[in-house]
Structures are given as structure tokens and as C-alpha cells.
N, C-alpha and C positions, 0 to 999 in steps of 0.2 A: 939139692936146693938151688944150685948155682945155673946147673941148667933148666930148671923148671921154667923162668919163663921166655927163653930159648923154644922149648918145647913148645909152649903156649900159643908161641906168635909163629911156629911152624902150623901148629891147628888151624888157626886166624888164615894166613895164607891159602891155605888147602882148601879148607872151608869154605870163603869167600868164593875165590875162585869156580871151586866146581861145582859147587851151588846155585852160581846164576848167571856162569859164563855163556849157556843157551839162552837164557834169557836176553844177553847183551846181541848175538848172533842172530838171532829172530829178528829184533831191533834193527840192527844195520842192513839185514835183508828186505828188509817192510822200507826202508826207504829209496832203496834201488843199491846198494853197495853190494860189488863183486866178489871172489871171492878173496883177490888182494888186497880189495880197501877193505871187507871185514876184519881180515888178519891183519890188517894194519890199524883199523878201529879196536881192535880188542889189545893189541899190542903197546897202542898208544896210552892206553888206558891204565895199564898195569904198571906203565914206565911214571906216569903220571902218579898216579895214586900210592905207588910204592917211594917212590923221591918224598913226596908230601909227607907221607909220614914216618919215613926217619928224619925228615926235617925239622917236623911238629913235634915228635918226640924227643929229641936230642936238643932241639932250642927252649920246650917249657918243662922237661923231665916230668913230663906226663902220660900215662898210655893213650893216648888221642891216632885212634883208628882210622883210617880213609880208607873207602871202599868209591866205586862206582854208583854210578845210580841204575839201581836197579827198579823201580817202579818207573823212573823216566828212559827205561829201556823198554818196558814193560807197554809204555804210553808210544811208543815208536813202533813197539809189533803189534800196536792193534790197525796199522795201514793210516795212522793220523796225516802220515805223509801221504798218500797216494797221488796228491797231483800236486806234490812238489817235488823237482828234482833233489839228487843226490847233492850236487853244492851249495843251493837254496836251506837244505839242511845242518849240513855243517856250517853257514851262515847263520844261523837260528842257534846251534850249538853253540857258536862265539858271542855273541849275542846272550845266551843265557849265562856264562861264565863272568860276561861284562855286568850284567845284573848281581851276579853275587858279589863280585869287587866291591859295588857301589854301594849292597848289602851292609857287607861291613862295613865300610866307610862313613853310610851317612843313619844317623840315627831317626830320621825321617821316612827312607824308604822303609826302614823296617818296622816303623810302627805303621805302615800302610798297609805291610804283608799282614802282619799282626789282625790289621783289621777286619780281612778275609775269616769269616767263622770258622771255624775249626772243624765242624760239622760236614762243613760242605767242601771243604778241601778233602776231608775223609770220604766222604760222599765220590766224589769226581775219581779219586783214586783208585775207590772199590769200581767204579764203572769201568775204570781203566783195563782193572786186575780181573774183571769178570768174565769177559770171552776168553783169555788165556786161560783160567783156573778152568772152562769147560772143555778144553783139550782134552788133557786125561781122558777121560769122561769119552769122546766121539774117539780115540785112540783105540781104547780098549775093545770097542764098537766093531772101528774099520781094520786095526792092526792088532788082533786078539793075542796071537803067537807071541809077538814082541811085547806090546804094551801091557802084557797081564802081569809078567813078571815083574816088569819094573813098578808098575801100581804094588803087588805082594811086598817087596822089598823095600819100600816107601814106608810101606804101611806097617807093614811089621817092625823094623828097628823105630819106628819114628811113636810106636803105640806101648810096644809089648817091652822093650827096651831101655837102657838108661842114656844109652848114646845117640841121643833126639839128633844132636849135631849133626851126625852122621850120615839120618837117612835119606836124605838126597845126593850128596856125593853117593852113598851107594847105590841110588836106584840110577844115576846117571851111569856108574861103572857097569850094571847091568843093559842098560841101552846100548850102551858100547859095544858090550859084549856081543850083543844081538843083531848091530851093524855088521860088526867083523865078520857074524856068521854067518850073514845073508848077503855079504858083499857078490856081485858078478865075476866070474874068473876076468872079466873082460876091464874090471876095474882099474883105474891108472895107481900105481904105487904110492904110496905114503910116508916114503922116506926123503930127502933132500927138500923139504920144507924150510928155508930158513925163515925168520924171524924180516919183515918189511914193512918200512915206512914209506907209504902211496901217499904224497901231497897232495891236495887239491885248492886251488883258489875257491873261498868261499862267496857265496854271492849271496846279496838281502832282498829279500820278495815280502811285501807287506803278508801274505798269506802266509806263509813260515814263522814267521815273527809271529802273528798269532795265535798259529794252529801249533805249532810246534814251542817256540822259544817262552812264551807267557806258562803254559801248563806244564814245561819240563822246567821251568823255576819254580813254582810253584809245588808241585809234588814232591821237589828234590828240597826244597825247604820244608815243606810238611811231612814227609814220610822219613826226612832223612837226617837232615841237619839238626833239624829241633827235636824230635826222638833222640837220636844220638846223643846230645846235651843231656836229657832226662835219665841215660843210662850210666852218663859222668855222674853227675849228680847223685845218684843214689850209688854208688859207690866212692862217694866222699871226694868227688875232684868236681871242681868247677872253672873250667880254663874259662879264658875269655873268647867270645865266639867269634871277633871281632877279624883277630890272625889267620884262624881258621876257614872264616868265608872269604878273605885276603886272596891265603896259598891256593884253598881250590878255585876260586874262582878264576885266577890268574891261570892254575894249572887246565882248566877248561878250555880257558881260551889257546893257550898254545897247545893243546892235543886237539881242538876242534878241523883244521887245516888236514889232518890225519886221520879223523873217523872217529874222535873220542866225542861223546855226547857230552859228560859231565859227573863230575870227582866231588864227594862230599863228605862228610861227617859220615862213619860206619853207625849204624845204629842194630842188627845184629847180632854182627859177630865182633859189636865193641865189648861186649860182656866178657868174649872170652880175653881178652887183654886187661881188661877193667877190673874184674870181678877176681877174689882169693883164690881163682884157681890158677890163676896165675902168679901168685906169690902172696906167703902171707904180709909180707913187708908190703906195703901199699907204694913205700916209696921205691920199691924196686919193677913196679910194673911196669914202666916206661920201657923196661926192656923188651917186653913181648909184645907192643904195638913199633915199634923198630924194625924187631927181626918180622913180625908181618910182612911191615914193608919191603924190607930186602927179597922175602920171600915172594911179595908181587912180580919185584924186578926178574926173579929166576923166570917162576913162571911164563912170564910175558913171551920167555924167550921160543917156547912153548906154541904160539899164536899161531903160526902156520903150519903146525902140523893139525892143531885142533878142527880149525877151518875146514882142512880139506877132507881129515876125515868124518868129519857133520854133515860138511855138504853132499858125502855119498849114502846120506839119511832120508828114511821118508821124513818131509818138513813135520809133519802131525808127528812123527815120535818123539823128536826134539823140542816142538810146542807141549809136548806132554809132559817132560820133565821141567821146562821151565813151567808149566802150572804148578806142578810140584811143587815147587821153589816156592811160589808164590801166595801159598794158601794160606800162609800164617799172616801173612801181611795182607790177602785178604778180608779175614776173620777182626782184626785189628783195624783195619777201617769200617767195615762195617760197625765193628761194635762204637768207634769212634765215634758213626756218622749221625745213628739212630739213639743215642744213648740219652739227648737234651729234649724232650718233648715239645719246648717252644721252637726247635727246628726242624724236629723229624720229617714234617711232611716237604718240605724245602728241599732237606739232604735227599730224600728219597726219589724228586723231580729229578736233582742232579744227578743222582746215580743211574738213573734211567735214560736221561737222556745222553750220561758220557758212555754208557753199554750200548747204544743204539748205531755207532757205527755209523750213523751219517756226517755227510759233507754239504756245507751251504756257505755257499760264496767262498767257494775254495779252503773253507776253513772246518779243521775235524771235529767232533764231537766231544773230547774232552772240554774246549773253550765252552760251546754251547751252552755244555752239562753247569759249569759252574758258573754262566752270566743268567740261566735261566733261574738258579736256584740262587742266585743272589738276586734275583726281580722281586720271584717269589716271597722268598724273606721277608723284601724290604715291603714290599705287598700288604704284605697281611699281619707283619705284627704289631702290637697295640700302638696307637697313637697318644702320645702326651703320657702321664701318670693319671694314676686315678685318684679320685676327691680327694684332698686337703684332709688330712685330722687335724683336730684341734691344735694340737702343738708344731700345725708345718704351715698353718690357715695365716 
């Protein structure tokens, strides 16, 4: 009983981790990062998000999970960036960090987020999530040999199984497998990777800031931080969200210098820390969002070996596991987006247009997706109330 949530926040670690560490990797690639500053984007990340929350949890003795953001890594490998450089990004990275600061601070900004529909935030995200989640899919197509297995393996533990957690670390362990076996004798070794942190001075480009820094707060609030809250919550904790967008937001900004995009509220794999299987004592769960975190720090340590053995990957297998990753939080914004009938047709301009992959005045199509479906909206829903009754006349 003593170790169980020990154990727990060992799962939490593993999990997270290999879950949607390609998805972070695709991300850093789609912006132009090599393959030192990815291992130092992903490294920064885990030093980040691991600090955070043994900090979060040892100062409210709460299980309060931080993970990465993975939909705004998600919004990064769809080429949002394409003609913005590599430190124009990580400018936009600092930049969205300073936004969550200000988040928690001022009760103003966040009844402004607040006032962005929920629909169409769902909306813009599913658009996000919709060329990655088609990977698999052209994988299996171009890379049959490789990609079949790891789709069988996905599908199998994640269908037929109880250990749903599992089945993407295991279809990723199979991809792996499948690198290693198809590696070139000619290939460069994979041992003496240590762990590095690649600086860079960040730079601010009005096009970053919009195409990149506005929709990676945005979905990192919407898919992340306020879900997350909703998994506290029904499991009996209600911190205040306030500290929370504080530490990551601060913690954003000083990983962005280094390739970290941005650190949020786990919404996930905060179940497993949250939720009785990690302790029936509810006031003992604090421990297994801790030992996550510490678990982040090991991990991290980790960074430059992962790196370099992905990047000896065809790109489409590793976009195939992160669809993977991604399909539940797919299915979850959609059902978000279309669920309200006075906004469906709105959400659904937005989702089409942030799937569509275009660039206009240098700026990507996530933005587009959600000012068009906010035009829309404001367009066509009813004006004024309708007639007076008696009792309002």
C-alpha cells in the first residue's frame, strides 16, 4: 500500500512520456529544429514539467500532474511554422508562457479566453489533430511491413484489452523495434548521446505571435489546462488554477530559450495520479504526481538517445505513432465541437479551415480556422430576444 502510489507516478512518467514524445519531436522538426535543439526541446521539457510538479505537489499536497502540451505540439507538426524561423518560434513559445502568467494573474484575461466558445476551440483543435490522426492511415499504405504491426498492436491492447494505457507505448515499442531492424549497417551508433541544452536567443515576428503563440495558448488552455481541472475535480480535488498557470507558465518561458514549447496542467494521464488507483487514501495521492515528476527528470535524461534513434526513422512511421497518440483527443474534440447545434455549423467552418493547411499573410491556418468560425458565429446567430411575454413586456 506504501508503494502503490510510487508505482502509480512511475506509470504517469512512462506513460506520458512515450505516449507523445513523437508527437513533441515531429513538433520541433516542423519548425526547423536540428537534431540537438530537438534533444534539447524535449529535454527541456521534462526538466520543466518534472520540477513543476514535485513543486505543485509537495507545496498544495495535491496530485496536480504536468505534462507537455501535446495538442500544441500537435499544432507545430502540422508546418504552422513554415515560414517562420526556428527562433521566431521559440519567441512565440515565450510569449505564450508570458500569456499563461498573465492568465493566472489577471481575472480579466481569463474571462476573455473564457469567452472564445468552446465549440470552436474544439473545432480548431480537431483541425489541428486531423492531418496527424491521417498518418497511420498513408503509413500503412507507403510502410506496410513496419506500419501494420504497430497499427495491430495499437489496436489490439487498446480494444481487446484492459490495459488501454498501454497501447501506445506499445505500438511505439514496436516501431522501435522495426527501426532497429531496418537500421543501415552504414548507420552512425547510438550510444554516447548525452542529455543537452542548445540555447537560443529568441526573436518576436508579428507572424509567430500569431500563427504560432495566439493558437498554442489557446489549445494549451482548451485541451489542457481546463480538462485537466475537470479530471481534479471529479475526483474530489479542486486546487486553484491560479499557481498552476503561474509555475507553468513561468516554467514555459524559461524552457522556450531551449526548444520547450509549453508545460501545462496533465489532462490524461492526470487520472492516473488522481484517480483510487493510485491510492485509496485520496490524501495520499500527492505522492504519485511527485514521483511522476521526478520520473520526467529521469527520463529527460534520456533526450539524446531518443532523438537520434527517431531520426534514423522514416518521418511517416513516427507521424504514425504520434496519430496514434492523438486519436482519443481527436474524437474528444470533435464530439466537443459538433455537440451544440446553435454552433455546429461555425465549429465545422473552423475545423475545415484549420485542416486545410494553408498560409495567408504568413500566418497558418489554425489562426484562420478559429477567426473565421468566430465571424461566422457572430454572423448568424439570432439578434436581440424574441417577443416579450407578458410577464417580461
Amino acid at each position: 500500500m506504501r508503494l502503490q502510489p510510487v508505482l502509480a507516478g512511475i506509470v504517469l512518467a512512462i506513460v506520458g512520456f512515450a505516449s507523445s514524445f513523437a508527437v513533441v519531436l515531429a513538433g520541433l522538426r516542423a519548425i526547423g529544429a536540428d537534431e540537438r535543439q530537438a534533444a534539447s526541446g524535449l529535454l527541456v521539457l521534462s526538466l520543466t514539467m518534472g520540477l513543476s510538479a514535485v513543486y505543485l505537489g509537495l507545496r498544495h499536497r495535491m496530485p496536480i500532474s504536468i505534462a507537455w502540451s501535446t495538442p500544441g505540439a500537435a499544432l507545430l507538426a502540422t508546418g504552422v511554422g513554415r515560414d517562420i524561423t526556428y527562433r521566431e518560434a521559440l519567441g512565440a513559445f515565450a510569449v505564450t508562457g508570458i500569456l499563461l502568467v498573465l492568465t493566472g494573474m489577471s481575472a480579466r484575461l481569463a474571462r476573455l479566453l473564457a469567452a472564445i466558445p468552446v465549440p470552436l476551440a474544439s473545432a480548431m483543435l480537431a483541425g489541428v489533430l486531423l492531418p496527424l490522426c491521417l498518418a497511420p492511415v498513408k503509413a500503412v499504405a507507403e510502410l506496410p511491413r513496419a506500419a501494420i504491426p504497430v497499427v495491430l498492436t495499437w489496436l489490439v491492447l487498446g480494444r481487446f484489452t484492459r490495459t488501454k494505457v498501454w497501447a501506445v507505448p506499445a505500438a511505439l515499442a514496436v516501431a522501435l523495434a522495426a527501426i532497429w531492424l531496418t537500421r543501415s549497417p552504414g548507420a552512425p551508433p547510438l550510444g554516447g548521446h548525452a542529455p543537452v541544452l542548445a540555447f537560443e536567443w529568441p526573436a518576436l515576428s508579428l507572424n509567430a505571435l500569431i500563427g504560432i503563440a495566439l493558437p498554442l495558448y489557446i489549445v494549451t488552455m482548451a485541451s489542457q489546462n481546463i480538462p485537466g481541472m475537470s479530471v481534479m475535480a471529479a475526483n474530489g480535488y479542486h486546487p486553484d488554477l491560479r499557481p498552476v498557470l503561474t509555475t507553468t507558465g513561468a516554467g514555459t518561458v524559461l524552457g522556450a530559450p531551449f526548444g520547450g514549447h509549453a508545460i501545462n496542467l496533465a489532462a490524461i494521464t492526470a487520472q492516473l495520479a488522481a484517480g483510487p488507483d493510485a491510492h485509496p487514501d485520496p490524501g495520499r495521492r500527492w505522492i504519485a504526481s511527485v514521483t511522476g515528476g521526478a520520473g520526467y527528470l529521469l527520463l529527460g535524461l534520456t533526450s539524446g538517445l531518443a532523438v537520434s534513434f527517431v531520426s534514423t526513422a522514416p518521418p511517416l512511421l513516427i507521424e504514425s505513432v504520434a496519430g496514434l497518440a492523438l486519436f482519443a483527443a481527436l474524437a474528444s474534440s470533435l464530439h466537443a465541437a459538433v455537440q451544440d447545434p446553435g454552433t455546429r455549423e461555425s465549429a465545422v467552418i473552423a475545423l475545415a479551415v484549420s485542416a486545410s493547411g494553408i498560409t495567408a499573410l504568413g500566418i497558418g491556418a489554425p489562426f484562420w480556422g478559429l477567426l473565421t468560425g468566430l465571424a461566422y458565429h457572430h454572423l448568424t446567430r439570432p439578434r436581440g430576444r424574441t417577443a416579450a411575454t407578458p410577464e417580461h413586456a
